[in-house]
C-alpha positions in Angstrom: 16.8 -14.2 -32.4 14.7 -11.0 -31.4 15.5 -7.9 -33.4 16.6 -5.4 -30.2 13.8 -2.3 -30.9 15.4 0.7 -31.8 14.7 3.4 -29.6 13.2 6.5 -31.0 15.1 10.0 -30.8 13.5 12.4 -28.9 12.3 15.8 -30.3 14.9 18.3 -28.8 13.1 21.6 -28.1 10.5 21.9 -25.5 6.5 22.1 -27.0 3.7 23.9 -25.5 1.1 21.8 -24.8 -2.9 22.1 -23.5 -3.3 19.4 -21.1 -7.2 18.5 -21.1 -7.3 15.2 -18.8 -5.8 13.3 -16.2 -5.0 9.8 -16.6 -5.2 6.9 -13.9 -1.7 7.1 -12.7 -1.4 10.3 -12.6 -0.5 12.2 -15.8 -1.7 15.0 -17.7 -3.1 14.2 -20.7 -2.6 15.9 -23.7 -2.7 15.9 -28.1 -0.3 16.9 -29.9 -0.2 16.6 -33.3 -3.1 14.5 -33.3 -0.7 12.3 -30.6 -1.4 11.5 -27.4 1.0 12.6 -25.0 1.6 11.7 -21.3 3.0 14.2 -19.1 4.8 14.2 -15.7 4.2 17.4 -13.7 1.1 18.5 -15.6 -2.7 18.7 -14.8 -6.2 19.5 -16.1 -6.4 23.0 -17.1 -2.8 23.5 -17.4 -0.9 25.1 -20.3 3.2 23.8 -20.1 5.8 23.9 -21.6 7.6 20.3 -21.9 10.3 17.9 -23.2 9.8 14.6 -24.6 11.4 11.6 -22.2 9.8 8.9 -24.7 8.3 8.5 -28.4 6.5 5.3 -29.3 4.1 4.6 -31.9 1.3 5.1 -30.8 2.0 7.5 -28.0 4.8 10.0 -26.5 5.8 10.9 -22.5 7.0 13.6 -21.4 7.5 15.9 -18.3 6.6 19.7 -17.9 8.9 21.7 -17.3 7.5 25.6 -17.1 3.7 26.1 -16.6 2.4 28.8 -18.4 -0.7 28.7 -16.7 -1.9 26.8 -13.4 -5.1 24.9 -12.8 -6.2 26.0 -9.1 -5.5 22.4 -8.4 -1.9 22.8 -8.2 0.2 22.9 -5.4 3.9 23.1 -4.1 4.8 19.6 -3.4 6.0 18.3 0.1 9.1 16.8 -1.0 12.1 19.1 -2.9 12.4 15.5 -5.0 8.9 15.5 -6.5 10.2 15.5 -10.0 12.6 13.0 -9.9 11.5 10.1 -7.6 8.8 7.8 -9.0 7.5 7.1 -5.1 4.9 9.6 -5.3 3.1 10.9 -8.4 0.6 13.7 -7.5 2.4 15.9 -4.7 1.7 18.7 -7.4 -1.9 18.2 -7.0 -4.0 19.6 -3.5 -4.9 16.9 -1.1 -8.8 17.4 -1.3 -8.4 17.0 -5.4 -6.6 13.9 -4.8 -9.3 12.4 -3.2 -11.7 13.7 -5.0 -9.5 12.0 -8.3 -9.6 8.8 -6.5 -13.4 8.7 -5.5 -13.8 9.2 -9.1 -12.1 6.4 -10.0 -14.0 4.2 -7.6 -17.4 5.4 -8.8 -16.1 4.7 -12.2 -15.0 1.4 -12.5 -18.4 0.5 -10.4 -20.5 1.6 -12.7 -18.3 0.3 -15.3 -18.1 -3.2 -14.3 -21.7 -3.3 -12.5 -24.1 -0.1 -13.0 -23.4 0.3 -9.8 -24.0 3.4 -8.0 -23.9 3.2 -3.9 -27.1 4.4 -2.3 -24.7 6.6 -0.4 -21.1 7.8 -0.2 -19.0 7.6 2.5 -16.7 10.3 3.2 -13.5 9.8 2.3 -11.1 8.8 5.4 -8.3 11.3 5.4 -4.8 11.6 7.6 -1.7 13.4 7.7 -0.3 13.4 3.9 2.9 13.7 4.8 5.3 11.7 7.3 2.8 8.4 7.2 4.5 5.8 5.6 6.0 3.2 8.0 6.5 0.4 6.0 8.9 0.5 2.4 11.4 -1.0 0.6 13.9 1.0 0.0 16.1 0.3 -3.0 19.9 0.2 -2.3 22.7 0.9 -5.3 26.5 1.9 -4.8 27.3 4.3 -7.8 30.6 3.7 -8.7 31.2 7.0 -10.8 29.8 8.7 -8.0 31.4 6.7 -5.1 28.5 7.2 -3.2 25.7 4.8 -2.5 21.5 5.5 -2.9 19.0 4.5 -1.1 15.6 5.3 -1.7 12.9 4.8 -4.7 13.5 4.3 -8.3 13.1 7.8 -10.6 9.8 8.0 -12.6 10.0 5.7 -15.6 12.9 4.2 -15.1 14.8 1.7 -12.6 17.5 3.6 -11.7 17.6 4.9 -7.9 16.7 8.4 -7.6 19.8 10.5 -5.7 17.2 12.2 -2.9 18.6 13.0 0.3 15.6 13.1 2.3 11.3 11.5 2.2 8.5 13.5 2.7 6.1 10.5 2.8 8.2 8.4 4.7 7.8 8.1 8.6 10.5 11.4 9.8 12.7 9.1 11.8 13.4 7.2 8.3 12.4 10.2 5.8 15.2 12.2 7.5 18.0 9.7 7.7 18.6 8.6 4.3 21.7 10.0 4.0 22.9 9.2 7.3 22.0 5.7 5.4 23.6 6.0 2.3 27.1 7.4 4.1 26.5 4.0 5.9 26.7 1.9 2.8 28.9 3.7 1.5 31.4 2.6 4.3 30.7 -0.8 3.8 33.1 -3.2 2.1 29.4 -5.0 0.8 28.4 -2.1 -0.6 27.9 -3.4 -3.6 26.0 -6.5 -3.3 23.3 -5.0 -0.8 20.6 -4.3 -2.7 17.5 -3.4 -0.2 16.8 -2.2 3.3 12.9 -3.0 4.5 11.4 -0.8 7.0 8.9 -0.9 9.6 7.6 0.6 12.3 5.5 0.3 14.7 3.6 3.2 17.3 7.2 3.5 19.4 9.7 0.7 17.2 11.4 1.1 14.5 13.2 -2.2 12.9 15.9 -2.6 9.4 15.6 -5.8 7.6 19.3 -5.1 5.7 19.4 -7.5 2.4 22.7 -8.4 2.0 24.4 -10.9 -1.3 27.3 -12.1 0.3 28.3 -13.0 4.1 29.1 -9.8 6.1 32.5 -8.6 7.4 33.0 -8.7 10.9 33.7 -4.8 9.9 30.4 -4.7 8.3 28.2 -6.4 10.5 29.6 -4.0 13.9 29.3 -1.1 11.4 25.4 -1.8 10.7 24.3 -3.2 14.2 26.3 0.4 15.6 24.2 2.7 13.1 21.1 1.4 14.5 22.0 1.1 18.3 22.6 4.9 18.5 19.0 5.5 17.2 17.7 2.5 19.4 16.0 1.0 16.3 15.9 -3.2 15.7 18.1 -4.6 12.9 17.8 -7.3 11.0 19.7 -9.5 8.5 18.2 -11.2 5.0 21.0 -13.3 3.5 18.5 -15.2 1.3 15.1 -15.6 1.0 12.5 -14.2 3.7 12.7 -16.9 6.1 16.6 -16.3 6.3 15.5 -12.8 7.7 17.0 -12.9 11.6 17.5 -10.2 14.5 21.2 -9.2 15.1 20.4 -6.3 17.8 19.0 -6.4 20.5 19.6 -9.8 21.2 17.2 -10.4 23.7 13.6 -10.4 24.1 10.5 -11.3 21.2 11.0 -10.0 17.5 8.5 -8.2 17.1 7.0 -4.4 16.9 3.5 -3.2 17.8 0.8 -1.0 17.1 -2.6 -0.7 19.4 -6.0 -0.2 18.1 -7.9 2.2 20.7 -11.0 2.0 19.5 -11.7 -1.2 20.9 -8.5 -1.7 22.8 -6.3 -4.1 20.9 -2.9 -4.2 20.5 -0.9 -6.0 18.0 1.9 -7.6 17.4 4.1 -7.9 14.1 7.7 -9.4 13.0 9.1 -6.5 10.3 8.8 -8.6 7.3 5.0 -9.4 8.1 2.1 -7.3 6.1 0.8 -4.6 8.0 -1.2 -1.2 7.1 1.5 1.5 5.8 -0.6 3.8 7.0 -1.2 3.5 10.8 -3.3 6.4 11.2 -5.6 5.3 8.3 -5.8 2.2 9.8 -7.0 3.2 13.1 -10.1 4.6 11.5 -10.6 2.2 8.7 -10.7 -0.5 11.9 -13.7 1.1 13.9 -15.5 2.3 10.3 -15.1 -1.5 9.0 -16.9 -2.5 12.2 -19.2 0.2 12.8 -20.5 -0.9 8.5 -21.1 -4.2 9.7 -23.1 -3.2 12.5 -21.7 -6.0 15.2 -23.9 -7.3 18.4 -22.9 -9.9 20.7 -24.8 -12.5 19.5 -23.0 -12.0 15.7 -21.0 -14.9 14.6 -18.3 -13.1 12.0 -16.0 -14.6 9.1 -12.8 -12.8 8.1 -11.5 -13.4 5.1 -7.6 -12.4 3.9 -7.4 -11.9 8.0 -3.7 -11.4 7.8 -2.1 -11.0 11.8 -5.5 -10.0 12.5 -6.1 -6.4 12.3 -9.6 -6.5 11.8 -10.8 -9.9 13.2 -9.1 -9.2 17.2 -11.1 -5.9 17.3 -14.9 -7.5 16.4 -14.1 -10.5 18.8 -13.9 -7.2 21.3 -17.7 -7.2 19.8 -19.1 -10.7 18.6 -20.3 -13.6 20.2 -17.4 -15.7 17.6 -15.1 -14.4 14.8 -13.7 -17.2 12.4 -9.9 -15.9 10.6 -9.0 -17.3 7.4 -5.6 -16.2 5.7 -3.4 -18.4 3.3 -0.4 -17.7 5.7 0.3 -20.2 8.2 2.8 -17.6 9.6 0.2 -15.3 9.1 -2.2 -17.8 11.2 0.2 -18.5 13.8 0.7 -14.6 14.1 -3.2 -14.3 14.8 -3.0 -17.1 17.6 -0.5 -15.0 19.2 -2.3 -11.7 19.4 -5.6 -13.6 20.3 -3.5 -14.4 23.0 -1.7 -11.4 24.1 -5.1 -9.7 24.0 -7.2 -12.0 26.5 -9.5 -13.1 23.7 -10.6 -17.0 23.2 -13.9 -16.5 21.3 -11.8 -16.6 17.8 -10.5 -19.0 15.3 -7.5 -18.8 13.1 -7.1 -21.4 9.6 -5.3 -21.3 6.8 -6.5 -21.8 3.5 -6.1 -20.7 0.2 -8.9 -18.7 -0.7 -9.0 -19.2 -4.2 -9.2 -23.1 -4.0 -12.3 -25.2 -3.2 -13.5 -24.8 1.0 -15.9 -27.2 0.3 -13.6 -29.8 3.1 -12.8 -26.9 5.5 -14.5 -27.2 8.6 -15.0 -23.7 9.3 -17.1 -23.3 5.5 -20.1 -25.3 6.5 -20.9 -22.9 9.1 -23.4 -19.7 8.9 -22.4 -16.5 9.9 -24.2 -13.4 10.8 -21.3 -10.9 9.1 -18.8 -11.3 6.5 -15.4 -9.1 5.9 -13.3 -9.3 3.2 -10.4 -7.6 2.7 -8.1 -9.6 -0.7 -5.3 -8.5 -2.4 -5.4 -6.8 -5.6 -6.9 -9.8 -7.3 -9.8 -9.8 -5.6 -12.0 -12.3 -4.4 -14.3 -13.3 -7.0 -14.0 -17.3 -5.8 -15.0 -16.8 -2.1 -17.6 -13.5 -3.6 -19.3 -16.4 -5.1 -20.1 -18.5 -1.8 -21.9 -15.9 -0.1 -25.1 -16.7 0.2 -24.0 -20.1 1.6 -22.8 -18.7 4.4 -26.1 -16.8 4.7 -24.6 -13.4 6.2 -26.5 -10.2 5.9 -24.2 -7.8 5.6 -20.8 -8.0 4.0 -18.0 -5.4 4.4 -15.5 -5.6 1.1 -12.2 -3.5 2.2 -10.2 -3.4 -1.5 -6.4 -1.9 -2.6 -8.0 -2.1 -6.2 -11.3 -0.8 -7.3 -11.1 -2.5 -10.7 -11.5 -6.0 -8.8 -14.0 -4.5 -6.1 -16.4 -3.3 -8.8 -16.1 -7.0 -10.6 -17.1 -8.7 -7.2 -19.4 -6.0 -6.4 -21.3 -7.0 -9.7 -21.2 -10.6 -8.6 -22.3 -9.6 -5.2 -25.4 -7.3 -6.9 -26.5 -11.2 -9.0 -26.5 -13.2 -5.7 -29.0 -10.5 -4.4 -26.7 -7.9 -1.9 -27.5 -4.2 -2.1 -24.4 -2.3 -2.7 -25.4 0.4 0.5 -22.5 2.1 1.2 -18.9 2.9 -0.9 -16.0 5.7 0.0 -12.2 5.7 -0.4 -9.8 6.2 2.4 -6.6 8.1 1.1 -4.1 5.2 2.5 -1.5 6.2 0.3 -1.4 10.5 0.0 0.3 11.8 -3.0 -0.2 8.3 -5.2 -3.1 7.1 -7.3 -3.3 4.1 -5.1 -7.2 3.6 -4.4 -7.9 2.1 -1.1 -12.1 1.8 -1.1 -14.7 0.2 1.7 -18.1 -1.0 0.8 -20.8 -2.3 2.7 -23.2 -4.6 1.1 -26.7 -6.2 2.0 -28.7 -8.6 1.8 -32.0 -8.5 0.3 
């Protein structure tokens, strides 16, 4: 059997420490002893005074408490929780040095992966930095001691709920109702055994997905489907997996919540558990700049790769002569169909397919496109990267959640012959060191 690792007692006065860098999720970086040391609350510049919250061997965390002197970097965070809840990790840091921390990032890992340098930079696509967030998971726990329940995010570096009463980042009509939700639970006689509400929202809708262990009370259920009647919001049951998620009010009319695209007048729709931009303002001009990077006419034949519901491919049928949707989703696919639909638009094709596999027997992979989008999940999309020049586009937008995998396929993309022309970020996620990049890339 495993020998349980002792943990490490913690050195119990606060040090002074000279923070000299900033590491990729977040932290101030600093030496002490000849140690590093990661610290919560601390940047660049900064002298602070902090307590250990870890040792190990080969480095220690901690978190500032008093800072002795301020880089001009720092600001007063948004949320009275900062500290505590692990959802955000920079609100102490301005905006405009958040973004310039994660264009940083991006132009690092490309050169790191490819000597890659773009023969231009974007600039950064920026929104509101607080109140954006309409899509979370928000943890549930009934504190016994307490005889209250949480709801919210986990604390920094731990799993334990954070006790926050209120979100800054969230969406205000969720941000400012968590404890209306948490007296909810509390009431519940399943307090216990529900362990997450989803939200989402769409540009007027907002919909609950309530996770729940055991079969509701009758009790229960009125309580739940009465919280969200007074604020007119959808609510939804998950008594197992994801496709056990069902509507309990209202109980008429389609599941589903939308969100329009003006730029080239789309509207879509989504059930709450499907993927969708957190970030619809971000989204409504990472849309038209995707597009705009690809440089569409009507006589362009498009492929749209990781398509999703179709939040980029409905908008460049509104500009191509044929746009081609693959996504590994069948719901996803299905999803796509239905939006093609609801928006008057025939000259597109949904198929699923998973894109890491061989396409050689998919219909759709002998054809030749004028354009190419991609837009994976954090893994990338080295496999389909690869097939490019098959498909014999000229430009190729990359949209990426993870610039580590981006610069790899970039370097990939810079061996088959495209020109890396064009990189930026897009501050999707305000207050985090989540990197969400665009790149354009060309042939010849």
């Amino acid at each position: 059997m495993a020998r349980r690792q002792r943990r490490r007692p913690l050195p119990p006065h606060a040090v002074t420490a000279e923070v000299t860098a900033l590491s990729h999720d977040g932290r101030g970086i600093a030496r002490i002893d000849g140690k590093t040391t990661f610290l919560d609350n601390a940047l660049p510049g900064e002298q602070v005074m902090f307590r250990y919250t870890a040792v190990h061997s080969k480095y220690d965390e901690g978190r500032a408490e008093e800072i002795l002197r301020a880089s001009p970097e720092r600001t007063e965070p948004p949320c009275e929780h900062a500290l505590l809840c692990g959802g955000c990790s920079l609100q102490h840091m301005h905006s405009d040095a958040q973004v310039a921390l994660k264009q940083s990032v991006l132009a690092e890992q490309l050169d790191h992966f490819g000597g890659l340098v773009p023969e231009r930079w974007l600039p950064p696509l920026r929104g509101p930095v607080t109140g954006y967030r309409g899509k979370a998971r928000l943890g549930v726990r009934y504190v016994i001691p307490r005889e209250t329940a949480f709801v919210g995010f986990r604390e920094k570096r731990n799993n334990f709920l954070a006790d926050i009463h209120s979100c800054a980042v969230l969406t205000p009509a969720i941000g400012e109702s968590l404890m209306a939700l948490r007296t909810l639970v509390t009431g519940l006689a399943a307090r216990a055994r529900l362990p997450q509400i989803e939200v989402a929202t769409g540009d007027e809708l907002v919909a609950l997905v309530f996770r729940h262990m055991d079969p509701l009370s009758p009790d229960d259920l009125a309580a739940i489907v009465a919280f969200c009647q007074a604020r007119g919001w959808h609510c939804y049951l998950q008594p197992g997996n994801e496709s056990t998620v069902h509507r309990v009010w209202p109980t008429e009319g389609e599941e589903r919540l939308y969100y329009r695209l003006p730029s080239d007048d789309v509207e879509l729709a989504f059930h709450p558990v499907d993927f969708t931009q957190v970030n619809a303002a971000i989204n409504r001009e990472m849309v038209p700049l995707a597009l705009d990077l690809l440089d569409i006419h009507p006589e362009h034949r498009v492929l749209d790769l990781f398509c999703g519901l179709g939040n980029f491919t409905l908008p460049m049928a509104r500009r191509a002569q044929q746009v081609v949707g693959v996504e590994l989703s069948e719901a996803m696919v299905a999803r796509g169909e239905e939006n093609a639909r609801r928006n008057g638009l025939s000259n597109l094709s949904f198929h699923a397919w998973d894109l890491s596999q061989d396409i050689s027997g998919q219909s759709w992979a002998a054809e030749q496109f004028d354009r190419v989008l991609i837009d994976p999940p954090r893994a990338g999309a080295l496999e389909m990267v690869r097939l490019m020049p098959q498909f014999g586009a000229q430009k190729l937008v990359y949209v990426s959640c993870n610039p580590a995998t981006l610069a790899r396929d970039a370097g990939e993309l810079k061996v088959l012959g495209y020109r890396l022309r064009a990189a930026g970020v897009m501050d999707m996620f305000p207050h985090t060191t989540h990197v969400e990049s665009i790149a354009l890339f060309e042939r010849g």
